[in-house]
N, C-alpha and C positions, 0 to 999 in steps of 0.2 A: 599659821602654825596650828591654830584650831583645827582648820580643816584636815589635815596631814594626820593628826592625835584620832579623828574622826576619822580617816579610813582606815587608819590601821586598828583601829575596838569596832568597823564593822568586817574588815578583812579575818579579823578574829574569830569573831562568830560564824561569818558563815563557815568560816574551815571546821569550826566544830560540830555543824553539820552534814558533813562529810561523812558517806559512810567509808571507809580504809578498806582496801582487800587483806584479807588472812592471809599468814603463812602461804598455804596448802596452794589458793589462789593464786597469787603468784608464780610461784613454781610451776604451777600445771601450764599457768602462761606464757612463760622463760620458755617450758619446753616445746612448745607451740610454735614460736616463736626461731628458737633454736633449729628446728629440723626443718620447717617451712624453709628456712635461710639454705640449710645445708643442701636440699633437695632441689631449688630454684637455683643453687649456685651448679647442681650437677648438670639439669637440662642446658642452662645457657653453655656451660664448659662441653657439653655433647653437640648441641647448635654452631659453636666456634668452630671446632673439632670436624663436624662435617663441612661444611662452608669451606675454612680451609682445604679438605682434600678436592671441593668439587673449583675452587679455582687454582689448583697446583694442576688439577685436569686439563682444564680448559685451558691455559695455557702452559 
């Protein structure tokens, strides 16, 4: 039990070393995040998109 009472008051501290991201930082992150996704999902949906027309060609 000792030991358990012992990680959790050092699990403690070190999270209070911790520097947190701000507001601002996160958000500017999300949005990062957000559009990289939207933009990667359009290439692959354009890559799908041709692929399929070149084997409705080919056969």
């Amino acid at each position: 039990m000792n030991k358990l009472i012992q990680f959790v008051k050092e699990s403690y501290a070190e999270l209070r070393k911790v520097i947190w991201p701000g507001r601002d930082d996160v958000v500017s992150s999300v949005k990062v995040v957000v559009i990289s996704t939207v933009i990667i999902a359009a290439v692959l949906g354009l890559v799908d998109v041709l692929l399929l027309f070149g084997i409705r060609a080919i056969f």
